[in-house]
GUMI-257501 format. One line per field, with one value per residue (C-alpha): x, y, z; residue in one letter. Coordinates in steps of 0.2 Angstrom, whole numbers, plus 5000, padded with zeros to 4 digits. Each point is the difference from the previous one (the first is absolute). Layout:
BEGIN
u c(X / ...)
v c(Y / ...)
w c(Z / ...)
residu c(A / ...)
end
This chain:
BEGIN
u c(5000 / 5005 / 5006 / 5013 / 4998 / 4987 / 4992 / 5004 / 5004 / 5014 / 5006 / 5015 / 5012 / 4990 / 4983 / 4995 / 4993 / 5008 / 4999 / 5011 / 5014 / 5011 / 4986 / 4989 / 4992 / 4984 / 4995 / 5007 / 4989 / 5002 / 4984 / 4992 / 4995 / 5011 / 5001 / 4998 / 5011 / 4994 / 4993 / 4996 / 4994 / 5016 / 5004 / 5015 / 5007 / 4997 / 4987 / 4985 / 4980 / 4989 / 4987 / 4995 / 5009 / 5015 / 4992 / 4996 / 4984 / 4988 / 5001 / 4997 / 4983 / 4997 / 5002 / 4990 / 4984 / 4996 / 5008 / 5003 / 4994 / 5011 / 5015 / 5009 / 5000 / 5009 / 5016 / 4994 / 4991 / 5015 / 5011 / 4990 / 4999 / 5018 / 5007 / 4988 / 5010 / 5016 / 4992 / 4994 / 5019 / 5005 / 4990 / 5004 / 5018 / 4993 / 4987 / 4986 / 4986 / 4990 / 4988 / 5016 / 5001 / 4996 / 5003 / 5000 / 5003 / 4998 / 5008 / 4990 / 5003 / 4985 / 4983 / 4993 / 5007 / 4994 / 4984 / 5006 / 5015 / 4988 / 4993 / 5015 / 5006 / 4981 / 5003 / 5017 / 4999 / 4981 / 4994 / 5015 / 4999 / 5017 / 5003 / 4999 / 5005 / 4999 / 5013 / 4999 / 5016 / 5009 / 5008 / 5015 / 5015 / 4991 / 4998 / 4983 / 4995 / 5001 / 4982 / 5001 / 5011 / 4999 / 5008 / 4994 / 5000 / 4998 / 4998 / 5008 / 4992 / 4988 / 4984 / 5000 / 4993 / 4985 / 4989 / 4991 / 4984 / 4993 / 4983 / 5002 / 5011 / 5018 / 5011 / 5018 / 5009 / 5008 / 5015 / 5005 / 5004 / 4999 / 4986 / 4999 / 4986 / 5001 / 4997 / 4988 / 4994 / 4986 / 4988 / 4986 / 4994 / 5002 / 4983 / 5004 / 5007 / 5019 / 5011 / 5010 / 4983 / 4997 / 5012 / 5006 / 4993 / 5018 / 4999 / 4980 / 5001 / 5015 / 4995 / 5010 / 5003 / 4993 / 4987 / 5013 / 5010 / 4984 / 4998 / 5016 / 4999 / 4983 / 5005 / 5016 / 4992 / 4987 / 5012 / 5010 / 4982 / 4999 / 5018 / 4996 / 4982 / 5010 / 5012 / 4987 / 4993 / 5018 / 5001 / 5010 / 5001 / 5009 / 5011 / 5005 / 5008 / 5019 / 4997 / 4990 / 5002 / 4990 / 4996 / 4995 / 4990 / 5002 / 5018 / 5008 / 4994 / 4982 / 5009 / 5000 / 4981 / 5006 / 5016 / 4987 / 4989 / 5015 / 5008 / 4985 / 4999 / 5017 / 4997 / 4985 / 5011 / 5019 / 4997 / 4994 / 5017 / 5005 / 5012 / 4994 / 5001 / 4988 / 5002 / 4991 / 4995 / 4990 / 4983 / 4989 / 4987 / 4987 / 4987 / 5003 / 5014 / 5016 / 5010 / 5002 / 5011 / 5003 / 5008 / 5007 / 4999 / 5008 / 4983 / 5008 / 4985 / 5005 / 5018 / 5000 / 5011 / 5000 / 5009 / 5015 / 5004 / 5022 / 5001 / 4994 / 4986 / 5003 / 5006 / 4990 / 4984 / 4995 / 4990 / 5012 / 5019 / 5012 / 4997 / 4987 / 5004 / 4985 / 5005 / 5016 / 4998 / 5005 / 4990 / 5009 / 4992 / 5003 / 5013 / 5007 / 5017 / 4995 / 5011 / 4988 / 5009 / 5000 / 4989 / 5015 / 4997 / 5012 / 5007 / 5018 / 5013 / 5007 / 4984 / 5007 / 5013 / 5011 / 4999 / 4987 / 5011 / 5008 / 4984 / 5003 / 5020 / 4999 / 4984 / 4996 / 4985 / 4990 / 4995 / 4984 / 5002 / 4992 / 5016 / 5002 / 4981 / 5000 / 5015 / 4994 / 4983 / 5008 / 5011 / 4984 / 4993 / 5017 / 4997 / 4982 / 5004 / 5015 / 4988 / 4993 / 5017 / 5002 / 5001 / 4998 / 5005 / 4986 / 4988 / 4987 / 4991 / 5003 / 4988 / 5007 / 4989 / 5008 / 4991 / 5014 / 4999 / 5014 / 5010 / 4998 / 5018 / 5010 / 4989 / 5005 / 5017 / 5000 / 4991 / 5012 / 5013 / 4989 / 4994 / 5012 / 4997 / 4984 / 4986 / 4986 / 4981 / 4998 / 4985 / 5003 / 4984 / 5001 / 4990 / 4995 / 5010 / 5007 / 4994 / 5000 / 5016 / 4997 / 5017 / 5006 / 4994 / 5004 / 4993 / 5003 / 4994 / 5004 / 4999 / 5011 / 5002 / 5005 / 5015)
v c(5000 / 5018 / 5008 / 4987 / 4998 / 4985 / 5003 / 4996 / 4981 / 4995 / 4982 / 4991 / 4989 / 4985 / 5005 / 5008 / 5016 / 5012 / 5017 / 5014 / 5004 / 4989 / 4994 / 4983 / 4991 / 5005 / 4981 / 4982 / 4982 / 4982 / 4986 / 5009 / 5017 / 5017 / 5010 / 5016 / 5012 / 5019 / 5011 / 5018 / 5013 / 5010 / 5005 / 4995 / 5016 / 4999 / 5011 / 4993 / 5000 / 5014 / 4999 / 4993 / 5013 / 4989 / 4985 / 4990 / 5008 / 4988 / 5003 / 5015 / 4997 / 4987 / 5015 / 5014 / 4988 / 4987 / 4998 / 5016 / 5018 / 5002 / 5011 / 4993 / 4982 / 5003 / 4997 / 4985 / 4994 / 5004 / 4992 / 4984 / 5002 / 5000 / 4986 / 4991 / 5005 / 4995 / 4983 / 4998 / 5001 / 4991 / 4985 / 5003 / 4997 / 4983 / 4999 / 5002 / 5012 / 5005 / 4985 / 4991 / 5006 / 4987 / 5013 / 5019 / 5009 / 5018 / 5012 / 5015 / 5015 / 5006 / 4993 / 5012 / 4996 / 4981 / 5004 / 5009 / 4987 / 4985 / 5009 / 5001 / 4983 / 4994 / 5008 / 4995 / 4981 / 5001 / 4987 / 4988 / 4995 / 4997 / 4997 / 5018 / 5006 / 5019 / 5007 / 5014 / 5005 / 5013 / 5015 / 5002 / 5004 / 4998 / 5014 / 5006 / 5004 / 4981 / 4995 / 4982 / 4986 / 4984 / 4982 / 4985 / 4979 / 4996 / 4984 / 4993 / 4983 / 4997 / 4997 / 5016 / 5007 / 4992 / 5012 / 4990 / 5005 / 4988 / 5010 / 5008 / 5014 / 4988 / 5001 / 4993 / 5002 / 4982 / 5004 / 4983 / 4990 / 5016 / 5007 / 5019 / 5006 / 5018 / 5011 / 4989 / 5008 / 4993 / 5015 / 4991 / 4981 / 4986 / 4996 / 4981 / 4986 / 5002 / 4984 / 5008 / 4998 / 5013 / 5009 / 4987 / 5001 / 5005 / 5014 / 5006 / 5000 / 5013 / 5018 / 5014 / 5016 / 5010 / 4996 / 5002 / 4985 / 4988 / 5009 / 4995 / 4980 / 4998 / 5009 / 4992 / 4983 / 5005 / 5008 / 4981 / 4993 / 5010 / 4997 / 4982 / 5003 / 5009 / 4986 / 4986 / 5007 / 5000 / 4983 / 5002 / 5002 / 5013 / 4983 / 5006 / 5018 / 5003 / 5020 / 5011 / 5018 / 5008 / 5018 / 5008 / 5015 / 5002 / 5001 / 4984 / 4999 / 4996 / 4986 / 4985 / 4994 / 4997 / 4989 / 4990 / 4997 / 4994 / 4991 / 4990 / 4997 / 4992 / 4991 / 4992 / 4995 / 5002 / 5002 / 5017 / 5005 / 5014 / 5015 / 5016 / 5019 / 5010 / 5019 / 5016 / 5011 / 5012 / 4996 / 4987 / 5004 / 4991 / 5011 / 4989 / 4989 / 4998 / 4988 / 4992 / 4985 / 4997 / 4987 / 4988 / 4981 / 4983 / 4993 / 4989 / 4990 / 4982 / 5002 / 4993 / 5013 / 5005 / 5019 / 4995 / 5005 / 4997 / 5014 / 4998 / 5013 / 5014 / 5004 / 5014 / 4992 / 4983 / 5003 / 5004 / 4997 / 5007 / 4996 / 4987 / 4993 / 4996 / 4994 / 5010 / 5012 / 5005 / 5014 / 5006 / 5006 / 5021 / 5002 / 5013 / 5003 / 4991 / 4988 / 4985 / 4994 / 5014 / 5011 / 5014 / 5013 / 5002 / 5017 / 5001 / 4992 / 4990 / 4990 / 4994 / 4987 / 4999 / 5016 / 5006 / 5007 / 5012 / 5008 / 5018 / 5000 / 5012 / 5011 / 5016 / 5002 / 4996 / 4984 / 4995 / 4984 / 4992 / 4994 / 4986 / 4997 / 4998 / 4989 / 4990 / 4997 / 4995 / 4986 / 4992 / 4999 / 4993 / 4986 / 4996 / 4999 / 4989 / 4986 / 4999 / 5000 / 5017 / 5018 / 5020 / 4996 / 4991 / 5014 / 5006 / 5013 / 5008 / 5012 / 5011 / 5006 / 5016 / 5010 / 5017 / 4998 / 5010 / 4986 / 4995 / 5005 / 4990 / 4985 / 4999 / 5004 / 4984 / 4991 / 5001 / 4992 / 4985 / 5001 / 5008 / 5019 / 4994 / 4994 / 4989 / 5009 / 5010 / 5007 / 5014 / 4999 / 5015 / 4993 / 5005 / 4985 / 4984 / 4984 / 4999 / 5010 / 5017 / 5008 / 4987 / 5015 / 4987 / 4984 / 4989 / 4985 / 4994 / 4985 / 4990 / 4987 / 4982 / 4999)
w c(5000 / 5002 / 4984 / 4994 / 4982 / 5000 / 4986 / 4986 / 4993 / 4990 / 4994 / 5006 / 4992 / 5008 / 4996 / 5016 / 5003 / 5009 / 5008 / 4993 / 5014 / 5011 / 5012 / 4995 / 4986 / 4999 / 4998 / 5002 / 4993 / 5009 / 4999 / 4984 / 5011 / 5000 / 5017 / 4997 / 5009 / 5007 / 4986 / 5005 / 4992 / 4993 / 4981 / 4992 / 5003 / 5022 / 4997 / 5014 / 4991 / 5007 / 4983 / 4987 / 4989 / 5002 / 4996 / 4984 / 4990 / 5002 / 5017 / 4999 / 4995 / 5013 / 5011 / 4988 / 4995 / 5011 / 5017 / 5012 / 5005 / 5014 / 4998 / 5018 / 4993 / 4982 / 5008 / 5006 / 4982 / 4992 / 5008 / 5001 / 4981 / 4996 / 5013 / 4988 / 4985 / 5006 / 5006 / 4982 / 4995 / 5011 / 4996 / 4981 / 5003 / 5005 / 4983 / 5014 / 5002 / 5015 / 4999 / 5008 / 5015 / 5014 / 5015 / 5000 / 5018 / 4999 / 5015 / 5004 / 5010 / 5004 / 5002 / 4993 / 4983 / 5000 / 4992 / 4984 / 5001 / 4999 / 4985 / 4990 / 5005 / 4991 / 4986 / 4995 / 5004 / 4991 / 5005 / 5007 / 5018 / 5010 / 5017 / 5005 / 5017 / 5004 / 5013 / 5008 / 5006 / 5011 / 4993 / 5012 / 4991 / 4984 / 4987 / 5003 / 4982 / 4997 / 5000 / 4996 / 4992 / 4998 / 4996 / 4991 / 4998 / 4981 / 4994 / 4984 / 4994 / 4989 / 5012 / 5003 / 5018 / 5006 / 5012 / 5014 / 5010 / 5011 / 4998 / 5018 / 4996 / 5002 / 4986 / 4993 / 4986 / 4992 / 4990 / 4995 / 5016 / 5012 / 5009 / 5004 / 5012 / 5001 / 5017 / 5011 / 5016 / 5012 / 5005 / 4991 / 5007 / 4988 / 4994 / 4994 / 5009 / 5003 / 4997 / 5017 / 5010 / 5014 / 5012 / 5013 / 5016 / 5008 / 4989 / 5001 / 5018 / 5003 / 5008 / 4994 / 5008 / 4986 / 4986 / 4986 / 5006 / 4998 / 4984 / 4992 / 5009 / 4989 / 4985 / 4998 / 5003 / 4987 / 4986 / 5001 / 4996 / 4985 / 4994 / 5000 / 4990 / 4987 / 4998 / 5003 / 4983 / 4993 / 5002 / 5015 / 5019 / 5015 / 5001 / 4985 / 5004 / 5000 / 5003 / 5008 / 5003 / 5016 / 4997 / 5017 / 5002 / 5020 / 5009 / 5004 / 5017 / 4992 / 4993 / 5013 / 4994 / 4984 / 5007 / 5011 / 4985 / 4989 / 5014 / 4999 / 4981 / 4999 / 5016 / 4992 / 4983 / 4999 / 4980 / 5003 / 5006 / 4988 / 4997 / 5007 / 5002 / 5009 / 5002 / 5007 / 4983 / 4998 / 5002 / 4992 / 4987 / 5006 / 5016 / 5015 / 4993 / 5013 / 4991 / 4984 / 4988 / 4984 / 4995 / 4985 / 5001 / 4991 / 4990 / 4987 / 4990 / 4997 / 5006 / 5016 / 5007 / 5016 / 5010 / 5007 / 5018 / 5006 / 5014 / 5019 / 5007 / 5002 / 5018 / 5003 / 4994 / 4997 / 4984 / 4987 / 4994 / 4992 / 4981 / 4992 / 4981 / 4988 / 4981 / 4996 / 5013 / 5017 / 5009 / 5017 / 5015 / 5003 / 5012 / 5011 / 5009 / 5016 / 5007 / 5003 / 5014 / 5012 / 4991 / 4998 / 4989 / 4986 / 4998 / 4999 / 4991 / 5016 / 4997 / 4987 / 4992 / 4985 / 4988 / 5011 / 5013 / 4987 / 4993 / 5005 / 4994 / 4986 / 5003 / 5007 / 5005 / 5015 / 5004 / 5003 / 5004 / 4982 / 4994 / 5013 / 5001 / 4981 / 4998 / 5015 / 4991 / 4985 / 5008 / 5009 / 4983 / 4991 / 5017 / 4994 / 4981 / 5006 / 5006 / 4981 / 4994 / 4993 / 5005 / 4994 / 4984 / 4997 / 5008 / 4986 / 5010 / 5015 / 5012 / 5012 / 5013 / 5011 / 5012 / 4993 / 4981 / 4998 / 5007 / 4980 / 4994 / 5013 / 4999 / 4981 / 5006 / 5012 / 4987 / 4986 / 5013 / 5000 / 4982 / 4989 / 4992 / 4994 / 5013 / 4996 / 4995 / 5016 / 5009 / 5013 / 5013 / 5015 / 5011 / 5019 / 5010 / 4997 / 5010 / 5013 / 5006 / 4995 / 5002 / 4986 / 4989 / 4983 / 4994 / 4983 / 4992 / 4983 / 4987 / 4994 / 4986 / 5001 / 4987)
residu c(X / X / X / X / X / X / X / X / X / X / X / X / X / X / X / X / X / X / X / X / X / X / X / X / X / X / X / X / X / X / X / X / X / X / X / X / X / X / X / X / X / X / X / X / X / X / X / X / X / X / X / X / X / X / X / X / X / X / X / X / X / X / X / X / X / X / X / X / X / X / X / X / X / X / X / X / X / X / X / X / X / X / X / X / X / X / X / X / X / X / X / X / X / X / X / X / X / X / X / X / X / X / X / X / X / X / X / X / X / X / X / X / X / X / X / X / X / X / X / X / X / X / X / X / X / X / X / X / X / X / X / X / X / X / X / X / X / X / X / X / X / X / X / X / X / X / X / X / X / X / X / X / X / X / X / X / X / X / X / X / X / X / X / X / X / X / X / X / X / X / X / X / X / X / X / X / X / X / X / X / X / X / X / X / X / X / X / X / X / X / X / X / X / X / X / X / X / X / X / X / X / X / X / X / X / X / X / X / X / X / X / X / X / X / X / X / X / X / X / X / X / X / X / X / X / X / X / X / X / X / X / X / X / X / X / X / X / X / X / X / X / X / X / X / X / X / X / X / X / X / X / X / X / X / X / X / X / X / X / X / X / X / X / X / X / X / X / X / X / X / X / X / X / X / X / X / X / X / X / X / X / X / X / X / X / X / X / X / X / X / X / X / X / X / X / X / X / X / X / X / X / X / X / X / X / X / X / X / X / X / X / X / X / X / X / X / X / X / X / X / X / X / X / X / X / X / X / X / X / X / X / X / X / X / X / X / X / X / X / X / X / X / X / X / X / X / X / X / X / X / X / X / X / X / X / X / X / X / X / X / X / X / X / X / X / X / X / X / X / X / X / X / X / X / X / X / X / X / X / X / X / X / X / X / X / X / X / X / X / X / X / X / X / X / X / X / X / X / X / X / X / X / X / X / X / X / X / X / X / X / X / X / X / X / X / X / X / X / X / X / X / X / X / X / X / X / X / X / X / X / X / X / X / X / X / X / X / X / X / X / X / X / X / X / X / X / X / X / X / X / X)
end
């Protein structure tokens, strides 16, 4: 994010887009879908869109004929408009179009701006229905004329995407032998039969000091119903998940009711042990809502294939490890710079080992303590890809989740220490605090495939 020149989309030598400047490739294919790394709403020139002058003609007559009367909202529109531009080009470098995405999450900054998003995101997929997750994100440390931005799952083979409704608002995406269910929450009961059955008794029977924390037990208890709807009608199952990513509207302390009703789900079936993240943002979209998951799952029809789980649990919560595989790839768990052991914050570079120690030699300016947290982060996730036999090289996306986005330069400086000076499609994500230790202030995830 921020004004660095994302874009516009050249070749490389291998066939793979890229952005212009040193930073990332814009994208990266394994298993027949291409991860989509962070497209925000910059010309080529670095110039950021504040209208639809700047954008492409027809457009402009989105704007002008059929869609807004607002004024305040044009930044907005036209932003949303052109992200979609440089995702069409982005799918082109890979013969696709639009009708190939699997999985679209858009970040937003401000509510207000979801409505006339939402609009533009109808009009330019006309028809096609991904997996679509709307996040609405902080804007600490993030340039405040960015409006939205968004990054993408495309699929490749010749099936195409399959949408999937079970007929009580649940919906997936198939893209070959993944599943993508977009943004679930729970604020609404389930109105059929759940495979999952009701909430244990254990559970239904707690007191909480507040009404939110009963809230949040129920509603996570009956977003996981509706995951497994969604897949049920993929031909699938929540056994099947390797991924899910918790998108928090409350602060972390809200939190432990979702844990108990997790705790409880892996309990009942060590198959739904999965990757994780979950982070504060900012907000949900959805009145009422206090927490929600998307997620992507390992469906393969008529394959016999099964996810694939080599790490322990985790040691600060029973319900997830450090990375599942499905098929030819490997999702990890987000992680911060915690040492599990003795829940130490990572901050300085005597935390560290190796080159670590020797991060500051050679810079000026003051450190915030990101240096060691990122570098730390990134060696848990070289120990998790290690168990699948492979590491960062492999990585085809990344996201990084950091509560100061204008931490972004030194992460991609600690990054190219672990990837080279190119990094892997990346997706910046400000967000209001990491789980569940606040003062990590960084979080990242990423996907890797098997070789």
């Amino acid at each position: 994010m921020g004004k660095q020149e994302t874009a516009g989309v050249t070749t490389s030598a291998d066939g793979r887009a890229r952005l212009i400047g040193p930073y990332s490739k814009i994208a990266d294919t394994a298993a027949d879908l291409v991860f989509i790394g962070g497209i925000t709403p910059h010309l080529p020139s670095g110039a950021l869109v504040r209208s639809f002058d700047q954008v492409a003609a027809d457009g402009k007559s989105v704007w002008h004929n059929q869609m807004l009367i607002d004024v305040p909202e044009e930044p907005a529109a036209a932003q949303a408009y052109h992200i979609f531009d440089e995702l069409g080009a982005v799918l082109g470098s890979y013969g696709l179009d639009i009708r190939s995405l699997a999985r679209l999450r858009l970040f937003v900054a401000e509510r207000e701006n979801v409505a006339v998003i939402n609009r533009v995101v109808r009009e330019r997929l006309d028809g096609h229905r991904p997996a679509i997750s709307v996040v609405l994100v902080s804007s600490s440390g993030l340039d405040e004329q960015v409006e939205v931005y968004l990054d993408a799952v495309a699929y490749t083979g010749a099936s195409g995407v399959e949408y999937v409704d079970d007929g009580n608002g649940n919906t997936a995406a198939r893209a070959g032998d993944y599943v993508f269910v977009p943004n679930t929450t729970g604020a609404e009961p389930l109105e059929i039969r759940s495979r999952l059955g009701q909430l244990p008794e254990h559970l239904a029977g707690l007191e909480f000091s507040t009404p939110k924390g009963a809230e949040v037990l129920h509603q996570s208890w009956t977003l996981f119903q509706r995951m497994d709807a969604a897949l049920e009608a993929a031909g699938g199952g929540i056994e099947d998940v390797l991924k899910v990513n918790g998108w928090l509207a409350d602060s972390m302390r809200n939190y432990g009711p979702a844990v108990l009703v997790r705790n409880a789900l892996s309990e009942q079936n060590e198959k739904r042990l999965v990757a994780s993240t979950g982070l504060s943002i900012g907000g949900l979209t959805e009145p009422g809502a206090h927490v929600g998951y998307e997620s992507v799952a390992y469906s393969p029809r008529g394959h016999g294939g099964v996810k694939e789980v080599r790490l322990p649990q985790a040691d600060i919560a029973r319900f997830y490890v450090g990375a599942v595989q499905g098929g030819d790839l490997v999702f990890t768990s987000g992680e911060v710079p915690i040492d599990g052991a003795d829940r130490r914050l990572i901050d300085h570079n005597t935390g560290l080992s190796d080159e670590g120690l020797r991060l500051s030699f050679g810079h000026v300016e003051k450190d915030t303590g990101m240096r060691a947290r990122a570098w730390y982060v990134y060696q848990l996730h070289t120990e998790y890809l290690k168990a699948y036999e492979l590491d960062l090289t492999d990585v085809i996306h990344q996201t990084v989740y950091l509560k100061d986005a204008s931490e972004m330069a030194t992460v991609e400086r600690v990054g190219t220490m672990f990837f080279g000076s190119i990094l892997p499609p990346t997706t910046f994500v400000p967000i209001i605090d990491t789980s569940p230790f606040r003062e990590a202030a960084i979080e990242i995830e990423v996907v890797a495939r098997q070789r």
